[in-house]
N, C-alpha and C positions, 0 to 999 in steps of 0.2 A: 637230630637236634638234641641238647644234652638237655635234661630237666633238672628242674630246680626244686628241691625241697626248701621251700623257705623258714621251715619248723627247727629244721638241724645246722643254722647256721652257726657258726660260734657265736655266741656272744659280743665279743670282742668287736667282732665285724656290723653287728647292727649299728644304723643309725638312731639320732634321737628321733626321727621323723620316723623309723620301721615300728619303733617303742609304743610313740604316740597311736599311730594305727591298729597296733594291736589294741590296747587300750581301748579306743574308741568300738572298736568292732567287736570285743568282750562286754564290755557294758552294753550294747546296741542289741547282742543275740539274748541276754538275760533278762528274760521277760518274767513279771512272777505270773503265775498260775493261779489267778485269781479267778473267782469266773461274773459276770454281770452282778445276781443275784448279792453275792456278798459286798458287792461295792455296793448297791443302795443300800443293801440294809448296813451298810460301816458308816456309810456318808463320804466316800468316797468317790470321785471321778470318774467316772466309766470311761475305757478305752480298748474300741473295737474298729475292724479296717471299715473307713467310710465313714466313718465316726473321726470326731476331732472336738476337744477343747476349744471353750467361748472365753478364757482368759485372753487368745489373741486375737480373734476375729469378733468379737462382738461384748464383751462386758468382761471388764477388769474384775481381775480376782479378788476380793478384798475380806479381809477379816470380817467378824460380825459385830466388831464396835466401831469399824472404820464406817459401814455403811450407815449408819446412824445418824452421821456427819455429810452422808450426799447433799442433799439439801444446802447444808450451807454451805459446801463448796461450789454446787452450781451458783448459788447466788453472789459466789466472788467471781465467776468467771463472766458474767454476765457484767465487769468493769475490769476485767483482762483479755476477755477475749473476745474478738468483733469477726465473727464470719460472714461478713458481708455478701457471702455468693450464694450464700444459703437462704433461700425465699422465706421461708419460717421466720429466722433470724428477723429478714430485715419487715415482716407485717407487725411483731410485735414492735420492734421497735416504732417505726414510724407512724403507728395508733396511739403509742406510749404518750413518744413527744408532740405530735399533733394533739392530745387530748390536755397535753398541761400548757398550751396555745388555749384552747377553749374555756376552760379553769378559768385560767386571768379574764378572758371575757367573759366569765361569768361573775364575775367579782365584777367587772367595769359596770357591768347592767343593773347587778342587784344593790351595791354601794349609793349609788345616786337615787333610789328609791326608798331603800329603807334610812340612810341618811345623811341627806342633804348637803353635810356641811363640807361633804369631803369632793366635793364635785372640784374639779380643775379646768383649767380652758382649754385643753386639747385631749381632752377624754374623750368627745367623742370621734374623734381619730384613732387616737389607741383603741378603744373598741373594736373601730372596724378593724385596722390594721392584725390587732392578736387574730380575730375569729379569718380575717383572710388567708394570714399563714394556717392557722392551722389547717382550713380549709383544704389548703393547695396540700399540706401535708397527708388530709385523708384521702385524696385524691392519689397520690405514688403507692398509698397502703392499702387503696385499692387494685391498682394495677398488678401490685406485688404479689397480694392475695389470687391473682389470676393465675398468674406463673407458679404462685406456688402448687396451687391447686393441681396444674396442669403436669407436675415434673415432682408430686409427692413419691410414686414410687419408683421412679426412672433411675434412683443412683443404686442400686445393685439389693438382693435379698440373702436372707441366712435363715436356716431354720434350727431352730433350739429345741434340745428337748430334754427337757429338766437340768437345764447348764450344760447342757451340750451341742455342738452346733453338728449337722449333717450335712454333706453335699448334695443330696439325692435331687427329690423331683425340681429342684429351682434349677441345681444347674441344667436338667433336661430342657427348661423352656426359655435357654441362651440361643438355640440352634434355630428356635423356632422364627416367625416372623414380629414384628414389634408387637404387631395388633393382637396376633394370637397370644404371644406372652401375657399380655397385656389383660386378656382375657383369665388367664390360667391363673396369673398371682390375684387379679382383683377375687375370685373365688375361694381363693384360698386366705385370702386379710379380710375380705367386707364379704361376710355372708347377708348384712344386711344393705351392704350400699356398695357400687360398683366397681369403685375406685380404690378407697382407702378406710381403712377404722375411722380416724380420729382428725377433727382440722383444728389449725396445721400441724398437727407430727407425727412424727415416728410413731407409727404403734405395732402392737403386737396383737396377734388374737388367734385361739385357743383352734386347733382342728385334730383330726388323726390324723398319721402318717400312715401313707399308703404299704399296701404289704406285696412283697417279692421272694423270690427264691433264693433271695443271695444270702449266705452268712451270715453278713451286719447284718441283715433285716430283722432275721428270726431275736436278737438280742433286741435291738431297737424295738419289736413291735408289743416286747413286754411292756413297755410305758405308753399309756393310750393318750395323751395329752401333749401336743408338739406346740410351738410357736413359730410363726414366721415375721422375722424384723424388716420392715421396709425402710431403707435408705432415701431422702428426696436426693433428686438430679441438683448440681451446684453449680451455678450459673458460671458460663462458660467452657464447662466440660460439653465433651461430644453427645452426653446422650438430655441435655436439658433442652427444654424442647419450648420455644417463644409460642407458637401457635399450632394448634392441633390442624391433620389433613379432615379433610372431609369424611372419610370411613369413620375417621377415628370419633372426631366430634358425633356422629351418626351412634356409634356404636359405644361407646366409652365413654364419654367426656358429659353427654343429654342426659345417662342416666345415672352421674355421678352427683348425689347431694351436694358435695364438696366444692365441684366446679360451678355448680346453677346458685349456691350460696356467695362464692365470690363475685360471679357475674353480677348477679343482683345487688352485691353491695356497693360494687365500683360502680354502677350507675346511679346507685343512690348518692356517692358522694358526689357526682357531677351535678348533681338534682340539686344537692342540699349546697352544694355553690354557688347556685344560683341565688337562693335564698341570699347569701354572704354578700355576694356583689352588687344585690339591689338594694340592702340594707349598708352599703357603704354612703357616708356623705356625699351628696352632690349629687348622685347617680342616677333616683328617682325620687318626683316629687311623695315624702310621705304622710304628706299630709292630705293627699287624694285619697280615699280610705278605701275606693277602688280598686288604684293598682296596685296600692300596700297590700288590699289582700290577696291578691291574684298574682303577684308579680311577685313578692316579699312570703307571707305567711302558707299559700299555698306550697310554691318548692320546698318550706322548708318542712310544714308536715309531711308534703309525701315522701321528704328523702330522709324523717325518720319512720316512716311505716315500710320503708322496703329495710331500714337497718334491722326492722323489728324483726321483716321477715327473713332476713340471712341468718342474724343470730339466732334462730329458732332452731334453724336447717343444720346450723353450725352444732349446735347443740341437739339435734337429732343424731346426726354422722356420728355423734359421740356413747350413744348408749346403743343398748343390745335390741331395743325396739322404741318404736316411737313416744309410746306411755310409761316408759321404766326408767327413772333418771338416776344419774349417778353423784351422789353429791360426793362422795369421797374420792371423785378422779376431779386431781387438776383441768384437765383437759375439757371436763367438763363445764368447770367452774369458767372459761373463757368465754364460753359462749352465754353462760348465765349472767355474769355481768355485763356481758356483750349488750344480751337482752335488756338489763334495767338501766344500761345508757343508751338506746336507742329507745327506752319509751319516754327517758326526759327529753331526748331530743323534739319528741313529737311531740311533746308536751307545751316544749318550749315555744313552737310556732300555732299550735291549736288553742291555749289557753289566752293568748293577745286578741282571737276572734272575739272574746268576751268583750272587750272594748272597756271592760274595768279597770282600776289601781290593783284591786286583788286582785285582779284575773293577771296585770303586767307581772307586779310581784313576782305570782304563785309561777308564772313562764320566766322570767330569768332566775326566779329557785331551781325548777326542773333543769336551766340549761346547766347551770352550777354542777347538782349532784349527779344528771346524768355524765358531763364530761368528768367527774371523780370515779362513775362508773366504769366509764370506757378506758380510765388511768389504769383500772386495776384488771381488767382484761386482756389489755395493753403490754402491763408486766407481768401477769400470768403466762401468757404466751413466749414472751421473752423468754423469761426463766423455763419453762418446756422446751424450746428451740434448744437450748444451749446440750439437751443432748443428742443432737446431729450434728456435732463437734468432732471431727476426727480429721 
């Protein structure tokens, strides 16, 4: 068979396409001769095999006066963009707008006491009707918070390290089985909690990266500091998961703060609708002071003492221990407002025991500022969601 030098063709005779190839395959072998050490200390990139840039896989490159500006861009994307399949997304939202439902009934309650003149003849319908919507709305942003809980880290992981993303130990526990993954990332995001950092989102948290024999390693293990980003599952994708198996709940899901914090709260909101529905016109008599209190005032404190106690849990999931808080993470701040509108809410049904004007007051003040509370919990979360946008 005759060989072919492809080096000694004429000229004449290549194509534009042979041109391009060289091209491409000359650029491709000219690698500069840099070695690790002088890329951190330049502030440059590092690039070794198994090793790979987070500009495409997980956070945009950006100058350092564009990032300044994150902030406000999430908060325009949060009235352009609606990912509806993403469970995070839709708890802030649907807290958001169920809470400014409660708002107006809290205006309905406190306007006719402090005064008078503004009273109308079908206010108290409105009354009920606002706090029923909103009711039923915290009712879906309970549910939502369930799924979320359940399918925080189910949509895919990356590990970073110092802006750089690595394939190593996550893709090993693709092979493995759900449960055991399942097992292997929660050790590696929540050394304090089972499941995940932060509810509801994406977080990130600080571990070492394991050491090996191979090449990248030796470069990679000069940086002691990695991050692993967890992805939530988005609803209808294959790996979002409605309800856990029994191992899993056993194993995974009972000793997830995250998950026992949502549970708890979607029962509170069934509890605290109750309260809603017997406080509607017509439904029970409320002038038996009886069933008012037992049928009326009773559900609705206890379904703000269980909101008290999610957002607590909420707000545990979120720090590095249970006594150490973070006031400068958003994430934090969600569960802390969380907490001062679930204790107006409890406020609001506990303070009417008094059987006072002041005590009526001081309980549709509390329902007021606590549902302002849970607005801005509400939107806090929203605005965190927006980045599991992709």
């Amino acid at each position: 068979m005759e060989s072919r030098t492809y080096g000694q063709r004429p000229q004449t005779n290549r194509s534009s396409f042979d041109d391009s190839m060289d091209r491409r395959s000359s650029s491709l072998t000219k690698w500069p001769d840099v070695s690790v050490e002088d890329d951190l200390q330049n502030g440059r990139p590092m690039r070794s095999p198994g090793v790979h840039s987070t500009a495409e896989l997980f956070y945009e490159a950006q100058p350092a006066k564009q990032q300044t500006t994150r902030p406000i861009q999430r908060i325009k994307q949060m009235f352009t963009h609606f990912p509806w399949r993403d469970m995070s997304w839709m708890v802030g939202v649907t807290f958001a707008v169920g809470s400014a439902f409660f708002i107006v009934n809290g205006f309905f309650l406190l306007l006719p006491l402090t005064n008078p003149s503004t009273n109308f003849d079908s206010e108290l319908y409105w009354t009920g009707a606002t706090s029923l919507i909103g009711g039923v709305i915290f009712i879906l942003g309970g549910f939502a918070g369930i799924l979320e809980a359940l399918n925080l880290n189910r949509g895919g992981q990356v590990t970073v390290i110092q802006g750089i993303v690595a394939d190593g130990d996550i893709s090993d526990m693709e092979m493995k089985s759900d449960e055991e993954a399942q097992r292997q990332i929660n050790k590696i995001v929540a050394p304090f909690r089972d499941s995940t950092m932060d509810f509801p989102l994406r977080q990130t948290q600080t571990h070492t990266l394991p050491s090996n024999n191979s090449p990248s390693s030796s470069a990679a293990n000069n940086i002691s500091n990695t991050t692993t980003a967890t992805l939530p599952a988005l609803y209808g994708s294959s790996s979002f998961l409605f309800w856990p198996n029994t191992p899993q709940l056993r194993t995974i899901y009972f000793r997830d703060l995250c998950f026992i914090a949502a549970v708890i709260q979607s029962i509170g909101t069934f509890i605290f609708m109750l309260a809603i529905i017997t406080a509607f016109p017509g439904v029970i008599d409320l002038t038996n002071v009886t069933l008012f209190y037992t049928a009326n005032l009773l559900p609705a404190t206890l379904g703000g003492v269980l909101f008290i106690t999610a957002s607590v849990l909420q707000m545990i999931t979120t720090q590095p221990n249970w006594y150490t808080p973070r006031p400068l993470s958003v994430e934090w701040h969600v569960g802390f407002w969380n907490v001062i509108g679930s204790i107006g809410f409890t406020l609001a049904g506990a303070l009417f025991y008094l059987g006072t004007t002041a005590g009526s007051i001081q309980a549709s003040g509390a329902s007021l500022w606590g549902s302002c509370a849970f607005m801005v919990g509400g939107l806090l979360q929203w605005y965190v969601a927006m980045k599991n946008c992709r």
